[in-house]
GUGUTI-386979 format. One record per residue (C-alpha): x, y, z; residue in one letter. Coordinates in steps of 0.02 Angstrom, whole numbers, padded with zeros to 5 digits, always signed. Last residue first. Example, Ala and Ser with C-alpha at 12.3 -4.5 7.8 and 13.67 -1.06 7.14 Angstrom:
<sites>
+00684-00053+00357S;+00615-00225+00390A;
</sites>
This chain:
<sites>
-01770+00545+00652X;-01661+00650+00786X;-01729+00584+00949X;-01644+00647+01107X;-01529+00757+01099X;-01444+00838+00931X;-01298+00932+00947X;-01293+01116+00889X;-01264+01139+00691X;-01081+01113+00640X;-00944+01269+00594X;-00836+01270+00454X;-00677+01298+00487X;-00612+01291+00292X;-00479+01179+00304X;-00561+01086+00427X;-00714+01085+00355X;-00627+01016+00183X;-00544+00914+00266X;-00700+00827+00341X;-00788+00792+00188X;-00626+00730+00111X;-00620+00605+00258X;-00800+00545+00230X;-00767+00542+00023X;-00610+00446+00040X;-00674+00333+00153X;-00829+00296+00050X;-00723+00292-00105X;-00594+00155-00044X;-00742+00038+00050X;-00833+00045-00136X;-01006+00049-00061X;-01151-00079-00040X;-01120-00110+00138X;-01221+00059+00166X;-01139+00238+00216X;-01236+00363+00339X;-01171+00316+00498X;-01006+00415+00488X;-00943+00385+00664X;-00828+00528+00733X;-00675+00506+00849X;-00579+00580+01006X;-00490+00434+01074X;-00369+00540+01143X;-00485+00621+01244X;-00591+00508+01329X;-00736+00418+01244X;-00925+00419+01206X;-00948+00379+01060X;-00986+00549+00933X;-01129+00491+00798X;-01138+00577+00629X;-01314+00509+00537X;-01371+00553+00709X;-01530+00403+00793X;-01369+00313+00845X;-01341+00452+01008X;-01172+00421+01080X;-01153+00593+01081X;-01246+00710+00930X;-01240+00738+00741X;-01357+00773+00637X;-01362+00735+00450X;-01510+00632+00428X;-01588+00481+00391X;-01485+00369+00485X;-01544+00189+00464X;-01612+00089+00636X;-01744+00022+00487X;-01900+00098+00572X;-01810+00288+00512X;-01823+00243+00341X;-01636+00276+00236X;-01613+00074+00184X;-01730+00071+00023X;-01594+00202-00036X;-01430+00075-00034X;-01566-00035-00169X;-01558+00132-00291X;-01360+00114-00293X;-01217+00193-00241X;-01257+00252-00068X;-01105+00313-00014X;-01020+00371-00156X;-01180+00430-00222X;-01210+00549-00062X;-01079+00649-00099X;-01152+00823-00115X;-01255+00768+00022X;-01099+00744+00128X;-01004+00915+00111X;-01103+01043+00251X;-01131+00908+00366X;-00975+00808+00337X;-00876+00989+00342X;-00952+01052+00507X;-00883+00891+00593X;-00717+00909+00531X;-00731+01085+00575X;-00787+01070+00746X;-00660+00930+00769X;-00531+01042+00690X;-00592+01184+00832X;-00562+01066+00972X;-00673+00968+01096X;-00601+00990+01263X;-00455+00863+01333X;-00358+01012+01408X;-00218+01003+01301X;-00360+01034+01153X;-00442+00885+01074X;-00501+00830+00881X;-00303+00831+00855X;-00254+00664+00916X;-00080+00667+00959X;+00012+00550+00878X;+00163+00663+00885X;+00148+00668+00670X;+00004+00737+00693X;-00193+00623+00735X;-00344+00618+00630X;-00499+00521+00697X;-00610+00442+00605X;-00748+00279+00651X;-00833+00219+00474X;-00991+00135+00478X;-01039+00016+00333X;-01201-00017+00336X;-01326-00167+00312X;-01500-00123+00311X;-01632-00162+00441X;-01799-00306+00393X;-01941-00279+00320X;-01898-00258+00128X;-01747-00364+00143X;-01585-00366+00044X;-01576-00172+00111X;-01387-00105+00094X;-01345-00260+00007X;-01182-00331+00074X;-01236-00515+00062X;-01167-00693+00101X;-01246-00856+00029X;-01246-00989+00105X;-01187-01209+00103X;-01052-01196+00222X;-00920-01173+00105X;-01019-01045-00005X;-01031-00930+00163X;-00854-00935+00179X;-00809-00893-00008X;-00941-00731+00022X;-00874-00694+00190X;-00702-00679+00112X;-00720-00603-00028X;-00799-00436+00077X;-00660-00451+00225X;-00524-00422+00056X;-00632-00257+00026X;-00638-00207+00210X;-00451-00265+00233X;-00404-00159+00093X;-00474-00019+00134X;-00433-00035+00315X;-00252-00034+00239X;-00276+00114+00135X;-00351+00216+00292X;-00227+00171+00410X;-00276+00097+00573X;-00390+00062+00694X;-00471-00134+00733X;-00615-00178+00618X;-00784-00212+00692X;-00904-00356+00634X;-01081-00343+00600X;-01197-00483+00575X;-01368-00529+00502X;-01419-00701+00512X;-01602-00643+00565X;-01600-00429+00562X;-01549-00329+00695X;-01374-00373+00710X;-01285-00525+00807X;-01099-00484+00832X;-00933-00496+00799X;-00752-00413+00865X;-00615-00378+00816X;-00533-00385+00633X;-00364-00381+00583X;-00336-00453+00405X;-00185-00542+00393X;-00229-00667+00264X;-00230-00834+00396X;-00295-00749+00520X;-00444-00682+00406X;-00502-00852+00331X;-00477-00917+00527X;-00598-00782+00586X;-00703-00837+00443X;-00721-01020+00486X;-00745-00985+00669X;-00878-00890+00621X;-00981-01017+00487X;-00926-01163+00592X;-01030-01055+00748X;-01179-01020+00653X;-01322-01066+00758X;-01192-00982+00915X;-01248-00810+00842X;-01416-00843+00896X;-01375-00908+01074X;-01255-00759+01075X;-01410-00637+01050X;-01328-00459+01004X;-01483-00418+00909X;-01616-00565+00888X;-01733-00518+00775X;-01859-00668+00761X;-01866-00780+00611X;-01718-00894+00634X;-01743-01039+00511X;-01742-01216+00559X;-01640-01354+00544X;-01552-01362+00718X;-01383-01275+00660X;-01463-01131+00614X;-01563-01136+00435X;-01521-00975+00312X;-01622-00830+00297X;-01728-00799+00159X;-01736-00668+00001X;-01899-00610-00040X;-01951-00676-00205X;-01893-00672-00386X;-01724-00727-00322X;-01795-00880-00264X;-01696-00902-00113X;-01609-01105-00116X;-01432-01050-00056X;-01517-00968+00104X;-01472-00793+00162X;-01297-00733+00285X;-01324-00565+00288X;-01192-00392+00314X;-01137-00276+00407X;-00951-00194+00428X;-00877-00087+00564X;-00743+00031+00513X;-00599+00094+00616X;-00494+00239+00532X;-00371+00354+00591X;-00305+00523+00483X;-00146+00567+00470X;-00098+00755+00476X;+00049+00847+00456X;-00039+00974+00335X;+00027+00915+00185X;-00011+00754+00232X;-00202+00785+00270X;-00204+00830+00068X;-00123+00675+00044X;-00241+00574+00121X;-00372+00603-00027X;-00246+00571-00151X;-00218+00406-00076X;-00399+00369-00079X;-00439+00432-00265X;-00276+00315-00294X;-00343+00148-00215X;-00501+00162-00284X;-00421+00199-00478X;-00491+00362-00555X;-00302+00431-00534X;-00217+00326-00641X;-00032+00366-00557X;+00088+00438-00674X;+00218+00350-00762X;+00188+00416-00934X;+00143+00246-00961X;-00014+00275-00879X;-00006+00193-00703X;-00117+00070-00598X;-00070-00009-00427X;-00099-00188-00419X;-00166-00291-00242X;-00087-00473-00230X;-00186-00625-00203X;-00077-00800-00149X;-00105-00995-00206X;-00095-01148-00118X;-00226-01268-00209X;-00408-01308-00167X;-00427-01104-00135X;-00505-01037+00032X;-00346-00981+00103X;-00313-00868-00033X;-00120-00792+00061X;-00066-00612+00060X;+00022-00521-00035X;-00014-00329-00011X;+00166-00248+00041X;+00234-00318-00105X;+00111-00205-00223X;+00101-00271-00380X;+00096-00148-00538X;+00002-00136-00666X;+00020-00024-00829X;-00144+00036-00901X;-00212-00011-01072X;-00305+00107-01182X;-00485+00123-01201X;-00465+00239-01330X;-00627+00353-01282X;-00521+00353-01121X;-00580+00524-01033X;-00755+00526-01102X;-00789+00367-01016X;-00957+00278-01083X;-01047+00152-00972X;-00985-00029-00973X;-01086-00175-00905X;-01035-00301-00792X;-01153-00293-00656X;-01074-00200-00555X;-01051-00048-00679X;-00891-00060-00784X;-00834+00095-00816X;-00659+00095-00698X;-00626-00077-00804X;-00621+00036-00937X;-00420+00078-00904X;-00389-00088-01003X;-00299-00225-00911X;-00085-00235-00918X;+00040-00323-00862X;+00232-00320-00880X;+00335-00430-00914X;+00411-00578-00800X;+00318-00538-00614X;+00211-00687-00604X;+00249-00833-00738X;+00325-00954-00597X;+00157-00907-00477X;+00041-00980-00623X;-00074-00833-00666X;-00243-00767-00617X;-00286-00590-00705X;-00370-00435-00626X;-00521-00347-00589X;-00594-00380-00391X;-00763-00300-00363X;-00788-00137-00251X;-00897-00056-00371X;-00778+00086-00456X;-00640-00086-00466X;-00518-00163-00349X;-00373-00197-00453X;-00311-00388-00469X;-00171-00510-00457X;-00241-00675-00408X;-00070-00801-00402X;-00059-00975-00416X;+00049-01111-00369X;+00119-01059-00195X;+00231-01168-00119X;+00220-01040+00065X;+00439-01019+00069X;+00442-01035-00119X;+00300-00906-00158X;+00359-00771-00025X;+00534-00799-00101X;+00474-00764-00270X;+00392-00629-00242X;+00504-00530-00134X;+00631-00587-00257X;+00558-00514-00398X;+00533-00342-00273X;+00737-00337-00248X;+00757-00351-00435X;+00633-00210-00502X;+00460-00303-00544X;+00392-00242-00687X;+00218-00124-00742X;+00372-00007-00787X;+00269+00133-00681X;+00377+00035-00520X;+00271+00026-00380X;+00340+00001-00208X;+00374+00181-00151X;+00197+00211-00139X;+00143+00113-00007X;+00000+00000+00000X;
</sites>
């Protein structure tokens, strides 16, 4: 995920072919997924024997940043061409498939012209770019998402409402059942077999729970770097799906798969800290600071205008109804869920905002990038938030 590891070449300098090829040897890896996450969150790449990886360059057309999710292509004014980019693997990335029948590895690429510069529609890039701005300022921001999603039954109609899957008894859960253990225990192999998926690739997650709908779940993200969390959010995505499949499910990150039941988000926890580490939403004193003012001012002010990066789709707006535990506005207020912009309640160096407003169904690299721009931009501009909302706020 750093920058210093691509090569606009689309090859492999020395020192990174041996990266490669050492990490393959030492793990007997026999295939490689190289691949680009795309405008809808989706994996675009090639699959290659792990010999062949790294000798010549590769390339995929720049129009995989039309393609819609369901495979078609819209029009890009900028690449009436539709020339090929230059890809390049990111060392830092490589990871294990844990899930595949034979050893094999998955590598994120970075994208170039062959100019050498960056192609800046890419996820990844719009991202970067985004945290570059805090950069400049001696800022880095700190990101914890938390991830929802359903587990529904292989044998749905998908001309009828989608279904739950049977528990471990035979029977489908029908009640909501939020936090219920007892609930969550039904699909224990399911849990264990994903927390193993994600040990096994690196991906740090926390902690899991029962969500208001039946087999719904939500699972928290430890803190870290934006690009990574990315990364891990996207890679999390694959992962449930290929988990699910084992035990005989389906996984999905609708933002409303069911007409009467809640929507699956994906809520984003920021903070921005300086190069000290200090957290800079809080004075020496541990009051609120002016940046957090901003930064909250800016989300309020910015959001709407960005409200198709985080809803995407016209399923992610079935999930904005107040009866669906959904945010439908832009308020903000402490430890209050009913905010699109929730403060937890914390001490001072934990200083953070939750951006509610997001569904599952967004590119992970956009959404961040859109939430954090949203907040620059009030910082930058110290822009001031409404007063905090008590009490109710649908």
């Amino acid at each position: 995920m750093r920058a210093d590891s691509a090569r606009p070449n689309g090859r492999c300098n020395v020192s990174k072919k041996d990266i490669f090829r050492t990490w393959f040897e030492e793990r007997s890896i026999e295939d490689v997924e190289a691949f680009v996450p795309d405008m809808a969150g989706s994996a675009r790449g090639k699959v290659m024997p792990a010999p062949k990886f790294g000798q010549g360059q590769m390339k995929m057309p720049e129009s995989v940043f039309a393609q819609t999710v369901s495979g078609d292509y819209v029009k890009d004014p900028d690449n009436i061409e539709d020339k090929d980019m230059v890809l390049v693997p990111d060392p830092h990335t490589l990871r294990p498939v844990p899930w595949a029948a034979d050893p094999a590895a998955s590598v994120f690429l970075d994208c170039y012209h062959r100019d050498g510069s960056q192609v800046a529609k890419s996820p990844r890039a719009v991202l970067r770019n985004v945290l570059a701005k805090y950069e400049a300022r001696g800022w880095v921001p700190v990101v914890a998402p938390e991830v929802e999603f359903y587990l529904l039954s292989p044998h749905s109609d998908p001309n009828e409402e989608a279904e739950p899957p049977e528990g471990r008894l035979g029977w489908t859960e029908g009640a909501n059942q939020p936090y219920s253990i007892d609930t969550m225990n039904d699909f224990d192999p399911f849990v264990n077999e994903v927390y193993a998926f994600c040990e096994a690739q690196g991906i740090n997650i926390d902690t899991i729970s029962q969500e208001m709908g039946p087999a719904q779940f939500e699972l928290n993200f430890l803190h870290g770097h934006a690009v990574d969390l990315a990364d891990q959010v996207f890679l999390f995505k694959r992962t449930v799906r290929e988990a699910a499949i084992k035990h005989n499910m389906h996984a999905t990150f609708l933002a409303k798969p069911m007409a009467d039941q809640a929507g699956s988000a994906l809520h984003v926890h920021q903070s921005v800290v300086d190069k000290q580490g200090n957290n800079i939403f809080s004075n020496e004193d541990g009051s609120p600071s002016d940046l957090f003012r901003g930064f909250l001012g800016g989300l309020q002010h910015y959001m709407n205008d960005a409200l198709l990066v985080f809803a995407p789709y016209v399923n992610s707006y079935r999930r904005f109804v107040a009866s669906g535990s959904a945010p439908i506005n832009l308020e903000w207020g402490a430890d209050n869920r009913t905010t699109g912009i929730r403060i937890p309640i914390s001490g001072p160096k934990a200083r953070r905002v939750e951006n509610r407003v997001s569904g599952m169904d967004a590119n992970p690299y956009l959404a961040l990038a859109a939430s954090l721009a949203c907040g620059y931009l009030g910082m930058k501009k110290s822009l001031k938030p409404r007063q905090p909302q008590e009490g109710e706020a649908y």
